[in-house]
C-alpha positions in Angstrom: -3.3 -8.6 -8.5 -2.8 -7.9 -11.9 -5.3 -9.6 -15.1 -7.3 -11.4 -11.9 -10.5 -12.7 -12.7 -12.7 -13.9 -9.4 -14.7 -16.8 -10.4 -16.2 -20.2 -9.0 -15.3 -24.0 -9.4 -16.7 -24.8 -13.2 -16.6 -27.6 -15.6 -14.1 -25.6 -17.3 -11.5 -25.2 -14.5 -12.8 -28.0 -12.1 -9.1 -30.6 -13.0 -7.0 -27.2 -12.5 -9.2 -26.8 -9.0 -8.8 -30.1 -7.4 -5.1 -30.8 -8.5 -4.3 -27.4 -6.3 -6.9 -28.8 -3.2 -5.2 -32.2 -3.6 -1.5 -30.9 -4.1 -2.1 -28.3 -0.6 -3.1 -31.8 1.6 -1.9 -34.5 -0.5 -1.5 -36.7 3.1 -4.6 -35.6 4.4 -6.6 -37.1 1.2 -4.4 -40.0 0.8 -4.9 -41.2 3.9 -9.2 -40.7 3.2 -9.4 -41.7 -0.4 -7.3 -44.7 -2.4 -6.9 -42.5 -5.8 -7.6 -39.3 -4.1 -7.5 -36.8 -7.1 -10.3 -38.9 -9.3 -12.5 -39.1 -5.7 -12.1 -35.5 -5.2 -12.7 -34.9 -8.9 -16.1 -36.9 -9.1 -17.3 -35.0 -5.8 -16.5 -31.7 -7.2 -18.2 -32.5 -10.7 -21.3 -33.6 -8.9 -21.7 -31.4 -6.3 -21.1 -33.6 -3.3 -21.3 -32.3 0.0 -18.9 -30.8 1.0 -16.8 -30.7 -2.2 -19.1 -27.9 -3.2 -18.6 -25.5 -6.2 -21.0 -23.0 -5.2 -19.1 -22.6 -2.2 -15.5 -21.9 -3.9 -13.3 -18.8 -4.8 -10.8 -18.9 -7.8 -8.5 -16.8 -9.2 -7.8 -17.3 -13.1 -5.4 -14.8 -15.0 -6.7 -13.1 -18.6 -6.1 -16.6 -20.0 -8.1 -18.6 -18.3 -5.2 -20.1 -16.1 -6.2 -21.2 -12.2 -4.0 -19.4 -10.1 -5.3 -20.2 -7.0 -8.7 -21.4 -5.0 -9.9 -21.7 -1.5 -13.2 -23.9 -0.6 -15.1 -24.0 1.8 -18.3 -25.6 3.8 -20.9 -23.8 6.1 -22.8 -26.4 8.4 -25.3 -26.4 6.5 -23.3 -28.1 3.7 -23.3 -31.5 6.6 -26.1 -31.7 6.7 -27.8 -33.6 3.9 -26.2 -35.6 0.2 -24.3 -37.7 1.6 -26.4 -40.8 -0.5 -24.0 -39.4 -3.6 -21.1 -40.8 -2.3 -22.1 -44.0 -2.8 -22.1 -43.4 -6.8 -18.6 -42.3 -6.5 -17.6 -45.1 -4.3 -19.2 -47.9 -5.0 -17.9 -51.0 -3.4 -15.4 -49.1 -1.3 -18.0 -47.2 0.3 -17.8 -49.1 3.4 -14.2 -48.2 4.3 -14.0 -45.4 3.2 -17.1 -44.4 3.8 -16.1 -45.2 7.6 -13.4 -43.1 7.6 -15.4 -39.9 5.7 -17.9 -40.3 8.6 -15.2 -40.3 11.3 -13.5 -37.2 9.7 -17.0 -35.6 9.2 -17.6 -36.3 12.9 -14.8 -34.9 14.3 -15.2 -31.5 11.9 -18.3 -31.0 13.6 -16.8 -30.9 16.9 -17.7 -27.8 18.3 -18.7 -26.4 14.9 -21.3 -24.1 15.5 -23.0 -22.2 12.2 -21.4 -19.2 12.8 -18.1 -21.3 11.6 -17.0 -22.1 8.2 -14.8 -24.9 7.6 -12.2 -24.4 5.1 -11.4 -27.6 3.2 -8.6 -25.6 1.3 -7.1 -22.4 0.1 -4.0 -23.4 -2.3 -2.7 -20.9 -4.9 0.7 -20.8 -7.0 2.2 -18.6 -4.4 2.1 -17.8 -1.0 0.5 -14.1 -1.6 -2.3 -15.8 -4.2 -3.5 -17.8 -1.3 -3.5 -14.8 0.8 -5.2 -12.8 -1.2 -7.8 -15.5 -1.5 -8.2 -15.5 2.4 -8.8 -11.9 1.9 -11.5 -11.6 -0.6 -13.1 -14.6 1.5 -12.7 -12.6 4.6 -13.8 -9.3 3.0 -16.8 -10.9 1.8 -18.4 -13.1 4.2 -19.5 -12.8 7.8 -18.7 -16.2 9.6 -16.6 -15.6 13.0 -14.6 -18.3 12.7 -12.4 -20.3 10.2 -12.1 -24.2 11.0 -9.0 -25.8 9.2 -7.4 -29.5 10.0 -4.6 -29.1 8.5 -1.4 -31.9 7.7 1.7 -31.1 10.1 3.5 -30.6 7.0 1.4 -27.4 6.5 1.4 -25.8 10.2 4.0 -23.2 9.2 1.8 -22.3 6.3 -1.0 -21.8 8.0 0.4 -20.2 11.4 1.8 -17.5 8.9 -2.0 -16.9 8.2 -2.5 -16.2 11.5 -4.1 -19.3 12.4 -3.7 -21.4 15.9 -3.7 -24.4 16.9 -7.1 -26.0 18.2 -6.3 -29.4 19.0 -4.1 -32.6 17.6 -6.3 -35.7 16.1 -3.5 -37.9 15.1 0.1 -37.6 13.9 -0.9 -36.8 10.6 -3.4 -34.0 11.0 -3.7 -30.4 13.7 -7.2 -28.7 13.8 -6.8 -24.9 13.4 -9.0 -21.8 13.7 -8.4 -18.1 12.9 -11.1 -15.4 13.3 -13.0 -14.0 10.4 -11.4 -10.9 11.4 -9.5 -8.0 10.0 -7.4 -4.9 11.6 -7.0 -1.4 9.1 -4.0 0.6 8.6 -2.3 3.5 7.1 0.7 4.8 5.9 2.0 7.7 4.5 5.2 8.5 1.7 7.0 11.5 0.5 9.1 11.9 -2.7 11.1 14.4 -3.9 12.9 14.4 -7.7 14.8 16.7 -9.3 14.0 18.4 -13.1 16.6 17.7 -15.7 16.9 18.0 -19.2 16.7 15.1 -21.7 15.0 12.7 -19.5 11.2 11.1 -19.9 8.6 12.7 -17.2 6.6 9.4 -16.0 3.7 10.2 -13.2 1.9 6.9 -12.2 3.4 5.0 -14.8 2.2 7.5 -17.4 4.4 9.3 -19.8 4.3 13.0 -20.1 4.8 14.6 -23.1 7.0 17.3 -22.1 10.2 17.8 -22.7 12.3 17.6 -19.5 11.9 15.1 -16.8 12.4 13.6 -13.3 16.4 12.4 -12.0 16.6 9.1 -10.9 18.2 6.3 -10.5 14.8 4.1 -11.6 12.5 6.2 -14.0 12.7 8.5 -11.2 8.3 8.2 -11.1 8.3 10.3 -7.8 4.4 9.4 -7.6 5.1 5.7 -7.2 8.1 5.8 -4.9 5.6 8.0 -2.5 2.9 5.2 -2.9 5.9 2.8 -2.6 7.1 4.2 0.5 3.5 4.9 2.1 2.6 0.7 1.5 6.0 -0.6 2.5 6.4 1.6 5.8 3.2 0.7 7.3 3.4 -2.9 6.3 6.8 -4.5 6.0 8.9 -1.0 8.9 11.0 -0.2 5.6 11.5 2.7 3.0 12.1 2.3 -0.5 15.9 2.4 -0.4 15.7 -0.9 1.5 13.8 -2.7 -0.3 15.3 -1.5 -3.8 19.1 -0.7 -3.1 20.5 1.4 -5.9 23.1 -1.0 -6.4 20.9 -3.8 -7.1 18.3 -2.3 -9.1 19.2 -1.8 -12.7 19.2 1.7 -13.8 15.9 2.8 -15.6 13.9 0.5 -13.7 10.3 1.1 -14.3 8.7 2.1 -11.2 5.2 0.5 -11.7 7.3 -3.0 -11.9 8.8 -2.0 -8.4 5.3 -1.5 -7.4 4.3 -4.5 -8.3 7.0 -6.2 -6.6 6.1 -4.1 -3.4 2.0 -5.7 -3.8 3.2 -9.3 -3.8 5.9 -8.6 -0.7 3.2 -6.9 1.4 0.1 -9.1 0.4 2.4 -12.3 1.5 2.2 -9.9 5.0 -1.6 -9.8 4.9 -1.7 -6.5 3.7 -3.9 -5.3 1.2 -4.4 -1.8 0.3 -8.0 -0.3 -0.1 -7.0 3.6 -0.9 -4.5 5.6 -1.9 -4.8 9.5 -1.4 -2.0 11.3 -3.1 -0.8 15.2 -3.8 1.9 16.0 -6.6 3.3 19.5 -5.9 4.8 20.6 -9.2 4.7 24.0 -10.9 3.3 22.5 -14.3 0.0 22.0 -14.9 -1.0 18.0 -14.6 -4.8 18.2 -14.2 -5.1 17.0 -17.5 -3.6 13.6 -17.0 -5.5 12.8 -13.9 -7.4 10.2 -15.2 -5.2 8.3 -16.9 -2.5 8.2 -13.7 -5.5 7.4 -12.0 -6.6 5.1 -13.9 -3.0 3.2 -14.7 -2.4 3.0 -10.3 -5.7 1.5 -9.7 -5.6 -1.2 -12.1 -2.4 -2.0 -10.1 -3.2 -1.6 -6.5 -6.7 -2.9 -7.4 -8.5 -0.1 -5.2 -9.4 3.6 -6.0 -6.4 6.2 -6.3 -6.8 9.8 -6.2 -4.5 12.4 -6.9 -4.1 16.9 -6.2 -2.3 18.7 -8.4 -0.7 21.8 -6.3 1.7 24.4 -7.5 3.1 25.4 -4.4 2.0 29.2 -5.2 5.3 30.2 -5.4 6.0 28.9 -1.9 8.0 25.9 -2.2 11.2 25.1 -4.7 8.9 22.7 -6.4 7.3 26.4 -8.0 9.9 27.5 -9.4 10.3 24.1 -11.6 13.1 22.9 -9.9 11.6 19.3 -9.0 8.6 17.7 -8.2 7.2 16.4 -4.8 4.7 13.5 -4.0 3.2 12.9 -1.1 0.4 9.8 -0.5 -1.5 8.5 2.1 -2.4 4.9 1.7 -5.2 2.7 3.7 -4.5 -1.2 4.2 -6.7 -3.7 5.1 -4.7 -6.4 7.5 -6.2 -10.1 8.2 
């Protein structure tokens, strides 16, 4: 994802946070709390079990802006500091304190401390919240995910790949999904013509030369192989099906269809963790390695590497009459 920073619940972003956690169950807290977003907001701020910052994820963009943040609770964060709540409740700790201990009580059914309960995981779009579920997958070692989750969320959370456990009430279905993830890999091929009087981009990166690639697009043969290799594996496509000529405007800059292609397959559960790619082309391109290199992996936010053939006289691409890409990509798949 592009300009992500990974951070934690803070005082700075702490409102942004719980307006997301409220706004993904708004029934589910409405039914526990009467003014559910101050509640959840005083817990948070003071570290009340299980509203727990330390135990967060959250995506910001360059500006500071939440886009997205999953919390959870390990059984150990049951356990103990439950006393606070009564500073946060005050006189209304008796119902609802009633009804926090009944839902506490049924979370620990069959809750054993290799399972992590997720209170949340609500982003601006749906492939923010995966990719949250990712990094959270990637990154910790629980075997199970615990959700209870509000009917009106079910498709949501089925597309994650979770199932349903068991029904408590009308309102609310308890889910699980293993902490679990498949790899994959898929490869792309691209071919483009040399013309006159056209710009030569490679990975997004203009070369100064003067010819270039024919294309509808910008023609960047190294992206519609890296296009091709992420959208076959993931989504059973090829470039021209996704981007139909007649619907992309003409000059299109490839890196933008790129990142189109990242939030399509990451809304999949795919996530790409390598890219291995060889550019056959009778000019020399060694010296731009590191900036193509550079430019795809801020992108595809995983390491990108890239041979520079000449064919040896072999192949039409030697005799300068085109350029061919060819890319292997690995995906990660929870």
């Amino acid at each position: 994802m592009l300009n992500l920073r990974i951070t934690k619940i803070n005082e700075k972003n702490y409102k942004e946070c719980v307006t997301l956690i409220y706004r993904e169950k708004k029934e589910y807290f409405d039914f526990l709390f009467k003014n559910p977003i101050k509640i959840i907001e005083k817990a948070v701020s003071r570290s009340i079990p299980p509203f727990l910052p330390e135990n967060s994820i959250v995506f910001e963009d360059n500006k500071g802006n939440v886009l997205g943040v999953l919390l959870f609770a390990p059984k150990s964060a049951f356990r103990h500091g439950y006393e606070k709540w009564f500073k946060v409740l005050g006189f209304k700790v008796f119902g609802t304190g009633l009804k926090l201990s009944s839902i506490i009580g049924q979370i620990l059914i069959n809750f054993t401390v290799d399972d992590v309960y997720m209170i949340s995981v609500s982003g601006k779009s749906l492939d923010v919240e995966y990719e949250l579920l990712y990094h959270f997958i990637t990154s910790h070692e629980f075997s199970r995910i615990i959700a209870d989750v509000p009917k009106s969320i079910l498709e949501k959370y089925r597309i994650f790949g979770f199932v349903e456990s068991q029904v408590f009430n009308d309102r609310i279905v308890r889910m699980h999904k293993k902490m679990s993830y498949k790899t994959a890999s898929g490869i792309g091929w691209d071919t483009h013509p040399l013309v006159k009087d056209r710009k030569l981009v490679l990975g997004g990166i203009e070369i100064p030369y003067d010819f270039g690639l024919k294309g509808h697009s910008d023609a960047d043969v190294l992206v519609h192989s890296i296009i091709d290799s992420l959208i076959g594996v993931s989504l059973k496509m090829d470039i021209g099906k996704v981007f139909p000529e007649d619907k992309v405007p003409e000059g299109m800059s490839s890196m933008k269809m790129l990142e189109e292609v990242l939030r399509m397959i990451k809304s999949k559960g795919y996530f790409p963790t390598s890219i291995d790619c060889v550019i056959i082309s009778k000019y020399k391109l060694g010296q731009f390695r590191e900036d193509i290199a550079n430019n795809l992996s801020d992108t595809l936010s995983c390491p990108v590497s890239l041979k520079f053939k000449t064919g040896n006289e072999v192949y039409p691409e030697s005799k300068g009459l085109g350029i061919t890409s060819i890319c292997v990509s690995n995906l990660i798949v929870i």
